[in-house]
C-alpha positions in Angstrom: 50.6 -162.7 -43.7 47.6 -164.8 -44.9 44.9 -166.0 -43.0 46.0 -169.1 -43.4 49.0 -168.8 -41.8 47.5 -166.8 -39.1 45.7 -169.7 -38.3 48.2 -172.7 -38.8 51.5 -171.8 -37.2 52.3 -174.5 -35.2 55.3 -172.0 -33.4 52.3 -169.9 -32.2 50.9 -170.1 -28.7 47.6 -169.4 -29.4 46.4 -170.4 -32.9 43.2 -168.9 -34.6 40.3 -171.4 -34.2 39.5 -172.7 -37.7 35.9 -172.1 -36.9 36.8 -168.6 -37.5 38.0 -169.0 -41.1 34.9 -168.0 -42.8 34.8 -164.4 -41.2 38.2 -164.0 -41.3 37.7 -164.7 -45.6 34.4 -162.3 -45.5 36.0 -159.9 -43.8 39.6 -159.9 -46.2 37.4 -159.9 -49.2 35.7 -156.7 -48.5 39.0 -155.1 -47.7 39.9 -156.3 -51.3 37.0 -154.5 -52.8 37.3 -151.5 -54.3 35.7 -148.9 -57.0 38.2 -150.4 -59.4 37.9 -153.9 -58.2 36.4 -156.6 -57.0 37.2 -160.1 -55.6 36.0 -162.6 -53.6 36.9 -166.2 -52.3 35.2 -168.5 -50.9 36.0 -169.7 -47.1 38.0 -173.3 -47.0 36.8 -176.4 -46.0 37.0 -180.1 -45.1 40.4 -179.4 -43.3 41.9 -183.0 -42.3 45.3 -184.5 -41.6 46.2 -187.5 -43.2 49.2 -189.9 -43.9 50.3 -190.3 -47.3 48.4 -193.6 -47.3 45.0 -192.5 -46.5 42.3 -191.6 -49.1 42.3 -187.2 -49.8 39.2 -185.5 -49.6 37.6 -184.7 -52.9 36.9 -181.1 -53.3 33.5 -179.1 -54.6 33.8 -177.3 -57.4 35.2 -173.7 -57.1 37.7 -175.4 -54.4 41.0 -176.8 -55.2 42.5 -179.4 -52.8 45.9 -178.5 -51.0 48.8 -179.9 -48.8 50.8 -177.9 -46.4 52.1 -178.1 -43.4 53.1 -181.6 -41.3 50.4 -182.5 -38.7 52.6 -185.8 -37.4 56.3 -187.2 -37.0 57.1 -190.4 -36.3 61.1 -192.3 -35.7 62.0 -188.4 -37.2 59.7 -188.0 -40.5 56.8 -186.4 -41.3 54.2 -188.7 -41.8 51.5 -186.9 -42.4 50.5 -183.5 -43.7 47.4 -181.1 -43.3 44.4 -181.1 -46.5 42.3 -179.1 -47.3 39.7 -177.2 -49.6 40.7 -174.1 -50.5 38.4 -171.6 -52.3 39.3 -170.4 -55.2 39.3 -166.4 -56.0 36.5 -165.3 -58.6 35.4 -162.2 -59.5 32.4 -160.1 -57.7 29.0 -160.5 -59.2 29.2 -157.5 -62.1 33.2 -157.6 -62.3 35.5 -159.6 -64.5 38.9 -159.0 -65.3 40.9 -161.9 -64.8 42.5 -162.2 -61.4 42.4 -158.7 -60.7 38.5 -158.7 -61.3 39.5 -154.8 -62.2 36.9 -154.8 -65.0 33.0 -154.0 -64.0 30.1 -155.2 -66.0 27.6 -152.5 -67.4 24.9 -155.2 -69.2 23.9 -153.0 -71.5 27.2 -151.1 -72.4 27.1 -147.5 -72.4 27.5 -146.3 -75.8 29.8 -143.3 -75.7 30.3 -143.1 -71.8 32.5 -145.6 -69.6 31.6 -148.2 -67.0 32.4 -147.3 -64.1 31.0 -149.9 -62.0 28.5 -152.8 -61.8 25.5 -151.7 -63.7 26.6 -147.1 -63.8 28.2 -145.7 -66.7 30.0 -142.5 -66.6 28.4 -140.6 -69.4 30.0 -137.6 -71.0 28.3 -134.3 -70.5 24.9 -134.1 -71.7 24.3 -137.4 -72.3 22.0 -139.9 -69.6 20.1 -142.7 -69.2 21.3 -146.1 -67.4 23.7 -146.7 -70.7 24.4 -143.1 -72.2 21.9 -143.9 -74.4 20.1 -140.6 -74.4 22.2 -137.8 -76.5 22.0 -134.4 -75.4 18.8 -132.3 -75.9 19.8 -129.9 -79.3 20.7 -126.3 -78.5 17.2 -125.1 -79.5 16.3 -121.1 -78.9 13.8 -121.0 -82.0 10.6 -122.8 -83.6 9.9 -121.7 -86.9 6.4 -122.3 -88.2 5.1 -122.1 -91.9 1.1 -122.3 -92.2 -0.5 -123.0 -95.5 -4.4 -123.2 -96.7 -4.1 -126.2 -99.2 -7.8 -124.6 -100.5 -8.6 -128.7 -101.3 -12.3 -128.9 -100.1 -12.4 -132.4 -102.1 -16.7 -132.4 -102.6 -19.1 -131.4 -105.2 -19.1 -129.1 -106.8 -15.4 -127.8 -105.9 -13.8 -131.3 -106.3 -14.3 -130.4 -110.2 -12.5 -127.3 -110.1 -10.4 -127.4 -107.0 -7.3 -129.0 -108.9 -6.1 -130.7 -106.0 -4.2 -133.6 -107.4 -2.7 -131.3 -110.0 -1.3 -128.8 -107.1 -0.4 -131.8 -105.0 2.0 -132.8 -107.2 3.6 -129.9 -107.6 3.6 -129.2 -104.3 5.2 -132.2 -103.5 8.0 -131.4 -105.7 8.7 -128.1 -103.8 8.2 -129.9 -101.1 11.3 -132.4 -102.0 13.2 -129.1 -103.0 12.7 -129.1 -106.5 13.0 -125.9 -108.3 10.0 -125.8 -110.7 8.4 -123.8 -107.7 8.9 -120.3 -106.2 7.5 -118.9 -102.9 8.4 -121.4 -101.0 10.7 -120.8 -97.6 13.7 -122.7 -96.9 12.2 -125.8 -95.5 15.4 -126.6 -93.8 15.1 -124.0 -92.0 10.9 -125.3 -90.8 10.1 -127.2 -88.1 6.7 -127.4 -87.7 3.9 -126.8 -90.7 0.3 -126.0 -89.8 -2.1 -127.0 -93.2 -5.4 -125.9 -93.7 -8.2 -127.1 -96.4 -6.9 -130.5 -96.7 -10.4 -131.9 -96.7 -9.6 -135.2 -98.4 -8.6 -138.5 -97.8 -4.8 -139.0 -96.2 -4.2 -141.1 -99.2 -4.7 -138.6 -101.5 -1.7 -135.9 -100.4 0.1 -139.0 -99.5 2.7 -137.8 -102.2 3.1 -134.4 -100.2 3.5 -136.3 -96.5 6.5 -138.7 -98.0 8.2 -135.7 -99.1 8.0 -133.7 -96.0 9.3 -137.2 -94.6 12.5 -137.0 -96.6 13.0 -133.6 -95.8 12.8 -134.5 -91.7 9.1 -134.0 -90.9 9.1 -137.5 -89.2 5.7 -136.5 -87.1 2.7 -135.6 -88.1 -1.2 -136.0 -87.1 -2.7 -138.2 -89.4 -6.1 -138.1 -90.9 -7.6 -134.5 -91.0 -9.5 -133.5 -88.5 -12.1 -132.8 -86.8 -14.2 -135.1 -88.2 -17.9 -135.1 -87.5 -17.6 -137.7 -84.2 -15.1 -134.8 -82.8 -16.0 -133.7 -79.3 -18.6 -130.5 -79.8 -19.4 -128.0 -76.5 -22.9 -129.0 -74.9 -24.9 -126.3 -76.1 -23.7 -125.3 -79.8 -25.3 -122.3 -81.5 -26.7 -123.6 -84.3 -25.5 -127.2 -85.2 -25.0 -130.3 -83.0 -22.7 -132.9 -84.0 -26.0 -135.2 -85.3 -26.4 -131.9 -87.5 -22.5 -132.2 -88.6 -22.6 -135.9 -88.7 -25.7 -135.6 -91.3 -24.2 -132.7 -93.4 -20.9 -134.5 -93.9 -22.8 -137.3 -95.6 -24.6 -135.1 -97.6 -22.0 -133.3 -98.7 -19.1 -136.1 -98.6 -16.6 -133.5 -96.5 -15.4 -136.3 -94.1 -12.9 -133.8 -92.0 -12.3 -130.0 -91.3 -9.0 -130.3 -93.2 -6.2 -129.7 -90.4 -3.1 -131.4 -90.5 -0.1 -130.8 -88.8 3.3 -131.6 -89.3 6.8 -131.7 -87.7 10.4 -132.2 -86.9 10.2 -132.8 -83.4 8.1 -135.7 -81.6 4.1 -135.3 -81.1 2.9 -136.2 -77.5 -0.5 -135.6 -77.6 -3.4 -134.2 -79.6 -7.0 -133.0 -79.4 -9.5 -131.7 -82.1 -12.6 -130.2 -81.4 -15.2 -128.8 -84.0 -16.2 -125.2 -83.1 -19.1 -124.4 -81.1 -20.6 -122.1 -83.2 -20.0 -122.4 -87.0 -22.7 -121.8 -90.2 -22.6 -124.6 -91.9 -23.5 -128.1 -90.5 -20.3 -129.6 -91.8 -16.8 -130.8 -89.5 -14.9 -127.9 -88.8 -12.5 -126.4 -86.0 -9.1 -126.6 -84.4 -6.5 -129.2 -83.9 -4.4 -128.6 -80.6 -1.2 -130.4 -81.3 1.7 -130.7 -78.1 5.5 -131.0 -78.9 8.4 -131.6 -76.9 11.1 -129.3 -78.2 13.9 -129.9 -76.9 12.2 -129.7 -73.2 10.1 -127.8 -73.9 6.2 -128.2 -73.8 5.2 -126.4 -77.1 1.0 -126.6 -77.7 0.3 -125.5 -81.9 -3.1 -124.5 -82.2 -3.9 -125.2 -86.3 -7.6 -123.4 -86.8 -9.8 -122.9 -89.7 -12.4 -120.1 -88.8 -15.5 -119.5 -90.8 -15.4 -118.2 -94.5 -16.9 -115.0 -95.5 -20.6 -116.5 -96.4 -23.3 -114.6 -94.9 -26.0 -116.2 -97.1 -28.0 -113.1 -97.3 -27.8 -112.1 -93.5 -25.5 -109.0 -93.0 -22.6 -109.9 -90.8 -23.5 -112.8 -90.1 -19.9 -114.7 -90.8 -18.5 -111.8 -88.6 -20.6 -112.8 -86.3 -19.8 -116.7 -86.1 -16.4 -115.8 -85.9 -17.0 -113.7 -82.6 -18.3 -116.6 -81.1 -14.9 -118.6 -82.6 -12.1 -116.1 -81.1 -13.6 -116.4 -78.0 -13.5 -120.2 -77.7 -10.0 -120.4 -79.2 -8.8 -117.5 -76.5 -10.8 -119.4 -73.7 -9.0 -122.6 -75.1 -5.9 -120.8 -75.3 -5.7 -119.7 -71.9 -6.7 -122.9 -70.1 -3.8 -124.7 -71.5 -1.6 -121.5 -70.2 -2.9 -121.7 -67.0 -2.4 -125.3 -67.0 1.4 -125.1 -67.7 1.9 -122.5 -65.8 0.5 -124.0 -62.9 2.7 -126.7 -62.9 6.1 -124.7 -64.2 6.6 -126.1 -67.0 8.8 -123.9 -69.5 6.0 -123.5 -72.6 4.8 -122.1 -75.6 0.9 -121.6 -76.8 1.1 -120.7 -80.6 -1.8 -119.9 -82.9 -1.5 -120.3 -86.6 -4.2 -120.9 -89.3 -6.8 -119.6 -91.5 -8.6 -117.0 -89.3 -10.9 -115.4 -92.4 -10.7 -112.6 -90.1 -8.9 -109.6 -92.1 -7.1 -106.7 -90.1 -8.6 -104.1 -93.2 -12.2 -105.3 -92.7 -12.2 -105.7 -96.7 -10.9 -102.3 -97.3 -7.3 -102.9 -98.7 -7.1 -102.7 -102.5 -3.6 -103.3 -102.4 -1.0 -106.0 -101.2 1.6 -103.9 -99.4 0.6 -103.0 -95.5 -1.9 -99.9 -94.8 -2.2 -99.6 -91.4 -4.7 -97.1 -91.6 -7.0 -99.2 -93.0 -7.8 -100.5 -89.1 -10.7 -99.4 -88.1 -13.2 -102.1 -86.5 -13.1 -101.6 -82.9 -14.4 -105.6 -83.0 -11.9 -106.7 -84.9 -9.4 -105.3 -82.4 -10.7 -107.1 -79.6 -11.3 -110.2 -81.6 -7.4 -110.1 -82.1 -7.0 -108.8 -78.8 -8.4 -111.8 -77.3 -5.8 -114.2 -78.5 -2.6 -112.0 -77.6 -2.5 -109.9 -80.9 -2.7 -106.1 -80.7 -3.3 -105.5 -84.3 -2.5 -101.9 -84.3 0.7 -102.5 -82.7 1.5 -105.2 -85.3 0.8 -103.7 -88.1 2.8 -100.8 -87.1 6.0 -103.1 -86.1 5.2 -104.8 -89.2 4.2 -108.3 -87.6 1.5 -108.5 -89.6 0.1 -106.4 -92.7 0.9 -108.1 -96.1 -2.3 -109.6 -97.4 -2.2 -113.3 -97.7 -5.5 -113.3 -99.6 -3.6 -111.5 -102.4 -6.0 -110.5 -105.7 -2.9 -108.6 -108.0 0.3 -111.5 -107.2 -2.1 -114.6 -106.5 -3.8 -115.9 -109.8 -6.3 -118.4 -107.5 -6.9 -115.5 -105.3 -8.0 -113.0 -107.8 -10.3 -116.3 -109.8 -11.9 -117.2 -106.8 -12.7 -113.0 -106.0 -15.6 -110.8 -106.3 -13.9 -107.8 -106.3 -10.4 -106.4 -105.6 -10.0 -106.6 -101.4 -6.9 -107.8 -100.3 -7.1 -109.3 -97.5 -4.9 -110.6 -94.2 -6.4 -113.8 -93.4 -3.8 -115.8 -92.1 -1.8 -115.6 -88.8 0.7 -117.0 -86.5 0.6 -115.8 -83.6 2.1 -116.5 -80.3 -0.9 -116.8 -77.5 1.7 -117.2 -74.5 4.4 -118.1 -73.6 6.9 -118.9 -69.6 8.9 -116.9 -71.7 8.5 -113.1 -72.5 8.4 -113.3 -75.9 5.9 -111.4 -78.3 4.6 -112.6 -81.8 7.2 -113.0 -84.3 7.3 -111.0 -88.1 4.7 -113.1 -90.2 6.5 -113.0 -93.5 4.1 -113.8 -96.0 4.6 -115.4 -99.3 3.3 -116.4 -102.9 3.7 -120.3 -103.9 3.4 -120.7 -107.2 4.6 -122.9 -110.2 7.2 -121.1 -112.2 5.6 -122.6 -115.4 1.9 -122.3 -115.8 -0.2 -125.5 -114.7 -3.3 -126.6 -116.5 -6.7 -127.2 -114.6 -10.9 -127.0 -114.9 -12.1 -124.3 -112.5 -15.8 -123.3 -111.9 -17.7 -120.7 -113.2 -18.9 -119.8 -110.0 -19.6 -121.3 -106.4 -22.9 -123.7 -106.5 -23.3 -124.6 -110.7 -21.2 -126.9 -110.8 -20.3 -125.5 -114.2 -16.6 -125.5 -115.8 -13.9 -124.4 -118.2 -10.4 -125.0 -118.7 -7.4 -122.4 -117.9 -4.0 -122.3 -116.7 -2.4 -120.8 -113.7 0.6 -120.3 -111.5 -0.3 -120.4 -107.7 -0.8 -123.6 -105.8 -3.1 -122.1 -103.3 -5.5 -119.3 -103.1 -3.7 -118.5 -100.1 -0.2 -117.1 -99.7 1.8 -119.1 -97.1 2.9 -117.3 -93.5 5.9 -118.3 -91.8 7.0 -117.1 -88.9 10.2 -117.9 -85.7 9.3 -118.3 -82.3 11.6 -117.7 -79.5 11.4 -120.4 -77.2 10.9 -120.5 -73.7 13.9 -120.1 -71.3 15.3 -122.5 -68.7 16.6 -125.8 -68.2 16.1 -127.8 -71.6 15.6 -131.0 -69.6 12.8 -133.1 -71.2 10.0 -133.8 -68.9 7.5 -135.4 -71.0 4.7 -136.6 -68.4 4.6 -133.6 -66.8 3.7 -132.1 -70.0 1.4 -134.8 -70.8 -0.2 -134.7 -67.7 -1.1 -130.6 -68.2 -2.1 -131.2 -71.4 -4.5 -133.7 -70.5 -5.6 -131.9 -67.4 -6.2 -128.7 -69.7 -8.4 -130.9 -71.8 -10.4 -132.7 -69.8 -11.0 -128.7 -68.1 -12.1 -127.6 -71.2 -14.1 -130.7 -72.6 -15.7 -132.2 -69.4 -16.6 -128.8 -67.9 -18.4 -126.0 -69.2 -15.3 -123.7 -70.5 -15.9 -124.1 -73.9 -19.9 -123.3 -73.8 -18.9 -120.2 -71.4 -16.1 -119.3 -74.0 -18.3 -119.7 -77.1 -20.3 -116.8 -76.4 -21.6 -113.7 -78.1 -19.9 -110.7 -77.5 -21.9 -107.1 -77.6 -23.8 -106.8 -81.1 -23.2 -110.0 -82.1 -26.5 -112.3 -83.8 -27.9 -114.4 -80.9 -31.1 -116.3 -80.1 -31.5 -115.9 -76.2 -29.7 -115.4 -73.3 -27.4 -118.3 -72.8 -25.8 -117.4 -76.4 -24.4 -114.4 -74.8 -21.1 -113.8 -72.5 -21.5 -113.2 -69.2 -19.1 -110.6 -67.5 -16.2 -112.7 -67.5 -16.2 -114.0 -70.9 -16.6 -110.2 -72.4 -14.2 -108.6 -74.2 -16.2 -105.2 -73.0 -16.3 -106.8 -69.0 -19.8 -106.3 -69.4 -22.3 -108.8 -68.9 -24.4 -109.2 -72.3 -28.0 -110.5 -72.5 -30.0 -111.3 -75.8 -32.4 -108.6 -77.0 -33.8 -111.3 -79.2 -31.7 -110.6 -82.2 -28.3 -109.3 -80.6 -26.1 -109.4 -77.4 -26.8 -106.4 -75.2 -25.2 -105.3 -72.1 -27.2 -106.4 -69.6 -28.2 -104.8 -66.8 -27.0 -106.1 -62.7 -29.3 -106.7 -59.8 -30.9 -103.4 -58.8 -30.9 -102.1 -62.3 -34.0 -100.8 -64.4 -34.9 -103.4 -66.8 -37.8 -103.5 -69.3 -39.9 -106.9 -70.2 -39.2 -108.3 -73.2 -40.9 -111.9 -74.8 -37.6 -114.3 -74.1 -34.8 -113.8 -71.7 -34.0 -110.7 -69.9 -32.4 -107.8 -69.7 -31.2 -108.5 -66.8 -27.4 -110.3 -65.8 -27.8 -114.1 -65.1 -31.2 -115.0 -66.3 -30.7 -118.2 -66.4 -28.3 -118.7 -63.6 -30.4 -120.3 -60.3 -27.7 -121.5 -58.6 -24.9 -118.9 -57.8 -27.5 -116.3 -55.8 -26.4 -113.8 -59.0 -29.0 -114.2 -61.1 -31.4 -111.7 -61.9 -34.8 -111.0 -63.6 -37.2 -108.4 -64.5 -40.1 -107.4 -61.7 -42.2 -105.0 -62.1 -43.9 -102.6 -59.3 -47.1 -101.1 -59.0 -45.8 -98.0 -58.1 -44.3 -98.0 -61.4 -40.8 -99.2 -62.8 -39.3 -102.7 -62.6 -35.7 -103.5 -61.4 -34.1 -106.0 -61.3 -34.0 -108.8 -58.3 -32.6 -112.1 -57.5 -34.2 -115.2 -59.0 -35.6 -117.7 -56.8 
């Protein structure tokens, strides 16, 4: 029965007030809606009864005007007849459909899913977003990273022998799968590549970055970096960033020559040049985070200091003690960082670390684990995750990548016969339990000799033509990461937000100064250059004995006087109640007591 009849049966007793119409309509309409539907009218109006010689009512629009039932009778006839406006049916906002209004509206569509109802798709499994318009996150377990010193330092005088647009194109060409080159590993099979010495302008390896375009490298960091405005820690150890700013324009190197590039996307980066470094020219790390696949993945791409001592013993060796325990302080705020907040993620290491496993002893390419020997250099490698003795022996690492008998630029730009492991990748931490993968080292070369001027030797300036085969000095590393587990649902603010948090920790604070420090019998030029207990690798404070870091001695200790700085823990530290320094008693002695 319709409401209309509910409310005009003339046989009834009792008939429905019209003023109750419009409920009545409300009401039926929701009773009509449905997940599949939806329909509603609208309430009638303007009901009148009239003879058939008075004027009908006109109707608004979305009414149609009807005639039903007889309202008056005269000599036996109906002579007049009830009017009214009666709504007329239309489809819910967000439905359509015809009558049935059966069909809802999704604005946007929803791609490969169905709409379900106004405005919600139904997306099929793995897909979301309000139109199915995010696909699933790929089945990712892996990361496989290749890292590659492109040895193109771009100034005077190794811009006239470093052959860099010569190797550039040949690179490129292995790079866009050609097979004029050997060495190279299956790109395909690459997602991320960390690239060292490209201390040039962007435009000029533009040919290389187009070609790792074509072969999916859609991301990638830009310029090289750092440059010489790059955030330094507060207290460097020998040059500030006015000394860096100054040296690069006197010696034209505009950047330290890190680029990164890769498959997946690039949230956020951050270089930094090191704190302590021997030459007053842009160079450090580039911190790089990835989401793949959901997970929070942070590349660290590094260039550590060359082997130049300039006539002081060690002194290299030295600067690079100070750089392994910046990168591992860096390293582990970002760890703590993620962890904090649960993100599943990955801190990996790759690069140039100039810090060989043989200590310079290996006259061969193949691995000779027997050849580790510096207790220092353990505990350099120790400090960012890497037992090098356990490495070797698994053999993670071992193959030289500085490689004098397979590696033609190698063995030209040696003094003698070492063969060296220089380069790393190495996996700092990780939410999952994962150690660092095989590095699996190889030689990129051309497979027909290439023509180029190389120096005589490092400061002349001096050159002669030759050929060769490689297209680096160094051999390339590349190495597969298992990723963290757990769900691989994208959260890329969280990330960002850890990231950042991590960053500002380590920039705004005093993490990287504290980091940077000299660990025992390494160069230093007073106290502060030294770690304190936390920071060393020996969890011994150290002080400076005016040409090394010592262990120092703790309150209550014999000390000795010496011209700068103490001998004693926390000379310079007046705030914590810790600090210490030297008295001395007339009874004899000294110890040492808190400062004041």
């Amino acid at each position: 029965i319709t409401i209309e009849q509910l409310a005009h049966n003339r046989n009834m007793k009792h008939p429905f007030s019209t003023s109750l119409l419009p409920f009545l309509s409300s009401f039926f309409s929701l009773l009509k809606t449905t997940d599949a539907s939806c329909v509603v009218r609208p309430p009638d109006k303007n009901e009148v009864c009239l003879g058939f010689w008075e004027t009908k009512p006109s109707c608004p629009a979305d009414y149609e005007r009807i005639k039903y039932g007889s309202c008056g009778c005269k000599w036996g006839f109906c002579t007049k007849s009830y009017y009214k406006c009666k709504g007329i049916p239309k489809c819910c906002d967000g439905w359509s459909g015809g009558s049935s209004c059966n069909k809802p509206i999704c604005t946007n569509g929803c791609n490969s899913g169905v709409c379900i109802s106004p405005k919600s798709c139904d997306c099929p499994d793995g897909y979301s977003g309000s139109s199915c318009e995010i696909a699933p996150l790929p089945s990712v377990e892996k990361l496989t990273v290749l890292t590659l010193n492109f040895a193109c330092r771009d100034v005077a005088p190794f811009s006239a022998c470093d052959n860099c647009q010569t190797r550039f194109k040949l690179l490129a060409a292995a790079f866009a799968n050609e097979s004029s080159v050997e060495g190279l590993p299956d790109l395909d099979s690459v997602d991320v590549i960390l690239a060292q010495e490209l201390g040039t302008d962007k435009n000029n390896f533009a040919q290389i970055s187009s070609a790792l375009q074509d072969r999916g490298f859609k991301y990638n960091t830009g310029d090289p970096s750092p440059t010489p405005s790059d955030i330094i820690c507060d207290d460097p150890l020998l040059f500030d960033i006015d000394d860096k700013q100054i040296g690069s324009a006197l010696s034209g190197l505009e950047s330290g020559g890190l680029v990164t590039w890769s498959r997946y996307p690039i949230i956020d980066t951050h270089a930094q040049n090191w704190c302590a470094h021997s030459l007053p020219v842009p160079a450090g790390y580039l911190l790089t985070l990835l989401d793949v696949a959901g997970r929070a993945i942070t590349v660290i791409n590094l260039h550590a200091m060359a082997e130049f001592d300039f006539g002081l013993e060690d002194s290299a060796e030295d600067v690079r003690t100070y750089q392994f325990g910046e990168l591992s302080g860096l390293a582990k705020t970002v760890s703590d960082s993620f962890h904090g907040d649960k993100i599943p993620f990955s801190v990996v290491l790759g690069g140039d670390f100039n810090e060989d496993a043989y200590s310079r002893e290996s006259q061969a390419p193949d691995p000779n684990c027997g050849l580790i020997s510096s207790t220092l250099v353990e505990r350099k490698f120790s400090s960012v995750g890497l037992d090098i003795h356990d490495a070797c022996g698994s053999n993670v690492i071992g193959e030289a990548t500085w490689d004098t008998t397979k590696n033609d630029l190698a063995d030209r730009f040696s003094d003698g016969s070492a063969h060296q492991v220089l380069d790393y990748l190495i996996q700092y931490s990780s939410s999952h339990s994962g150690e660092s993968p095989k590095n699996i080292v190889g030689v990129l070369k051309s497979k027909v000799a290439w023509n180029g001027k190389f120096c005589e030797d490092t400061f002349s300036g001096h050159t002669f033509t030759d050929t060769a085969y490689a297209l680096s000095d160094h051999n390339t590393v590349t190495a597969t990461f298992q990723l963290p587990q757990g769900e691989a649902n994208s959260n890329v603010n969280a990330a960002l937000a850890a990231f950042n948090n991590a960053i500002d920790s380590w920039t705004n604070g005093k993490l990287a100064d504290n980091a940077a420090c000299g660990q025992e019998d390494s160069l230093c030029f007073d106290d502060s250059d030294c770690c304190s207990k936390d920071y060393s690798w020996t969890f011994e404070g150290q002080h400076c004995d005016g040409i090394y870091c010592k262990p120092c001695n703790e309150l209550g200790g014999p000390c000795g006087t010496q011209i700068k700085g103490s001998e004693c823990c926390g000379y310079y530290d007046y705030s914590s109640g810790l600090g210490a320094h030297c008295e001395l008693f007339f009874s004899g002695g000294a110890q040492g007591i808190p400062k004041f």
